[in-house]
N, C-alpha and C positions, 0 to 999 in steps of 0.2 A: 212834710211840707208845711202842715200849721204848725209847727213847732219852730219853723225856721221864721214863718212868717210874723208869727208872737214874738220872737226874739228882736225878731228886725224892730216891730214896732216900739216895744220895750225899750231898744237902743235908741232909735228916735226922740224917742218921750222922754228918757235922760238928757238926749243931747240939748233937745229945748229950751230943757229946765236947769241947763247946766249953770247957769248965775247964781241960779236958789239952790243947787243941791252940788256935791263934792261927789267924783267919781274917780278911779283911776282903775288901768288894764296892769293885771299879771300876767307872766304868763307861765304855765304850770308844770309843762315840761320842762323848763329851765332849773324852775323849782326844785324839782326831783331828782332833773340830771345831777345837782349841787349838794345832794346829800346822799354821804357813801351808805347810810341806810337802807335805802331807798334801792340804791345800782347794787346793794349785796343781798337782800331779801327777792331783788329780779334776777338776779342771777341764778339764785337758788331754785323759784318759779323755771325758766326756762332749764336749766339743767334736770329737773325730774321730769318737766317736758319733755324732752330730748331724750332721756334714758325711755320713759313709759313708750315714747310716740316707736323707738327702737324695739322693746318688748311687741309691740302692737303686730307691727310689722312683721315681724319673724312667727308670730302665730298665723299672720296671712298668708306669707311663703310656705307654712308648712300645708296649709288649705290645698295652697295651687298645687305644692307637689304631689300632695294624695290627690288631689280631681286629676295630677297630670298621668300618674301611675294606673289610677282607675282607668281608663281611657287607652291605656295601654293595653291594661289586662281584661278586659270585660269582653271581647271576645272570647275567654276561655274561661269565661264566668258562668255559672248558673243563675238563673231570675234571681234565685232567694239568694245567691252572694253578693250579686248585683245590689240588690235590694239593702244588702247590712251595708254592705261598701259607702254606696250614697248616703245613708244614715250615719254613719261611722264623719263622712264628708261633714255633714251638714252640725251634726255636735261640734266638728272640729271651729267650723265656721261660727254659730252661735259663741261657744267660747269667746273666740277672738272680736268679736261684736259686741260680747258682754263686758267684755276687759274695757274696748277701747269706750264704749258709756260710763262706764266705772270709775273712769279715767278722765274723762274729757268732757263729761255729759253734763248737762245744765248743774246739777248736785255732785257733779265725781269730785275724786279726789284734788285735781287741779285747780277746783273752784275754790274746794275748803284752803286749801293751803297760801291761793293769793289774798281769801279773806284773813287767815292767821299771820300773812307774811308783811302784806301789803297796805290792807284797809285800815289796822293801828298807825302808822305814818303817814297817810292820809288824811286821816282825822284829825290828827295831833295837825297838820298843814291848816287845814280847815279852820278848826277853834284858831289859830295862832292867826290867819287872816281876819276870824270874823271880830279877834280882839284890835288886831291890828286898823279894822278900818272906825271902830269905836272909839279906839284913842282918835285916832285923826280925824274922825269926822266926815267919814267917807259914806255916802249914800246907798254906791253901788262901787261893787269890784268885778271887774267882769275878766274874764280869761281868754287871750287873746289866740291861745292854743289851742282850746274845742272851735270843733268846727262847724257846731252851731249857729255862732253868733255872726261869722263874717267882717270882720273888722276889713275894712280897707285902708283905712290911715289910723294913725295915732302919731302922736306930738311925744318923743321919746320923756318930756319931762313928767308925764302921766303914767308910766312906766314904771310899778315900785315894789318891780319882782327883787332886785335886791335888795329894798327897806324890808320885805318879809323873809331875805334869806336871812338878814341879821337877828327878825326878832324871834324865826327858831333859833338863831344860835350858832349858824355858818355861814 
């Protein structure tokens, strides 16, 4: 909430001073959608997605069908069968819990690969904006996409998501 409300003020405090200082709105998803980079390095992201979140899954079905099987048989079980059974269960289950951390967890593997696939095109957007508002004389560039900031109008002539598509180069 104070992040939205700093934002708000920030916006303000531009708008005030919009006589003395140059601003203009991109906006970043546009950006991104416009470069086949960008749509082939997320594809990549969600397709290992898709494949891992598929492997995940099927270690969990295999969970259920041994808890379902146990469940079956444990009437005709001994305490100590009982007892490796449930162990046997519960390894099965770690596993499949370890995978999907592995996978998906603040450091898994899905994280490294949007920082490998994603955050170099990113960047390169970034510096090509922060050169872009240096040529022009821009004070602030703000992003009409996050939805932090809240924009409720903008004047499309303030709009110069595609002067930055040109000065990457598409």
């Amino acid at each position: 909430m104070k992040r939205i409300l700093l934002t708000c003020i920030l916006f303000v405090s531009i708008m005030m001073n919009a006589q003395a200082q140059r601003f203009c709105i991109v906006d970043m998803d546009y950006i991104l959608s416009n470069i086949p980079q960008y749509e082939e390095a997320q594809e990549t992201v969600n397709t290992l997605a898709n494949q891992w979140k598929a492997e995940i899954d099927l270690q969990f079905q295999e969970v259920e069908k041994a808890y379902s099987r146990f469940q079956a048989e444990q009437v005709l079980m001994t305490e100590q069968m009982k007892a490796k059974k449930i162990e046997e269960i519960e390894a099965l289950e770690r596993a499949a819990k370890e995978m999907q951390k592995a996978k998906f967890g603040p450091e898994g593997e899905l994280f490294k690969k949007r920082q490998e696939l994603i955050k170099p095109i990113q960047d390169n957007i970034y510096q090509k904006i922060e050169l872009f508002a240096k040529d022009k004389s821009y004070e602030a560039i703000l992003d009409k996409s996050s939805a932090g900031i809240g924009i409720l109008f903008y004047g499309e002539r303030i709009d110069k998501s595609d002067d930055v598509l040109r000065t990457l180069g598409y």
